[in-house]
C-alpha positions, 0 to 999 in steps of 0.5 A: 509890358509889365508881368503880372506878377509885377501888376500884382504886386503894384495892385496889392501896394495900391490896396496897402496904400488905400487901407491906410488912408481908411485907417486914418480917415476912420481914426479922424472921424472917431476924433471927430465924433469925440470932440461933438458929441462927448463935450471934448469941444474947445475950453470956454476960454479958447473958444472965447478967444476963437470967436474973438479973432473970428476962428470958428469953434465946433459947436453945432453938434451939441444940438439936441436935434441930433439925437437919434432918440429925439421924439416928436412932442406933439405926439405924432410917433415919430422918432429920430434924426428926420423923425421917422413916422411908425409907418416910415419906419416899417416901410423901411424894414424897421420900427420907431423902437430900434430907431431911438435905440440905435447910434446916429451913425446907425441911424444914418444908414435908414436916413439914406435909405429914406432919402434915396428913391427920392433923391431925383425929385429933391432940387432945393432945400424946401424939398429935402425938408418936404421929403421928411415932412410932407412928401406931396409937398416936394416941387410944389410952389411956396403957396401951397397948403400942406395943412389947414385947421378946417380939414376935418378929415385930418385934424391932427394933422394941422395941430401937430404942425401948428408951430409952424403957421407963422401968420397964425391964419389956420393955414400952413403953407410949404414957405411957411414950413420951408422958412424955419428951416431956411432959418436954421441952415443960415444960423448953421452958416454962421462963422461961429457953427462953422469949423475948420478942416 
């Protein structure tokens, strides 16, 4: 049986061992980040020759959509990486001004926080999407009309979201909103948004 001074020092190499592979794992994500966010993607000549040979290239970063300052241009007041409504915001102990003003990183601290007491009840994509969008949404049938130009209670509601009533018919079903996201999931699994490990 071994001494707990053996035990110890086994624990203490095992934590040496551990905080080394933080280090570099940390050290790769700064790299990373570097390399999406701050232009330090492949020259247009080797990216060229990538795609050519099919390698993939990084390039699905450089989206506008990835900024935490992104704000709603229909006017809603909403902000952010899942455009967090001023209500969400303050629910989560926060507000839409210190949301547009922090990192991504950062950010992605309240995009969990949002997420998590849902996390049970999100069993596709359309529902993760309905959780930003429209929660009542979650779990419900293509069909079902999260907003409708007729709601007179709730205008805006349906002009903030008309873009995405595909068949234009004042109707805005959930396989309708569910579609332009299903949308940009397939071109993000495109060979040339894909990068390598």
């Amino acid at each position: 049986m071994p001494r707990n001074d053996e035990i110890l020092e086994d624990a203490k190499e095992a934590f040496r061992l551990s905080e080394e592979r933080e280090a570099e794992n940390r050290a790769a994500a700064l790299d990373d980040l570097r390399f999406a966010r701050l232009g330090e993607q492949w020259p247009p000549a080797i990216q060229r020759k990538r795609e050519e040979e099919g390698r993939p290239c990084l390039t699905i970063n450089r989206l506008p959509s990835f900024r935490p300052d992104a704000r709603n241009a229909a006017g809603s007041g909403a902000v952010g990486l899942i455009q967090f409504m001023p209500q969400t915001a303050a629910a989560l102990g926060t507000t839409t001004e210190d949301l547009a003003a922090m990192t991504a990183e950062r950010q992605l601290d309240y995009v969990r926080s949002f997420f998590w007491p849902r996390q049970n009840r999100l069993k596709s994509l359309g529902d993760l999407y309905m959780a930003i969008l429209w929660p009542a949404g979650i779990g419900k049938p293509d069909d079902y009309v999260l907003f409708d130009r007729s709601d007179l209670d709730h205008p805006a509601r349906y002009v903030q979201n008309a873009g995405l009533d595909l068949d234009k018919d004042g109707r805005i079903t959930r396989g309708e909103a569910c579609a332009r996201v299903q949308v940009k999931l397939a071109e993000g699994l495109e060979p040339h948004n894909a990068f390598e490990i």
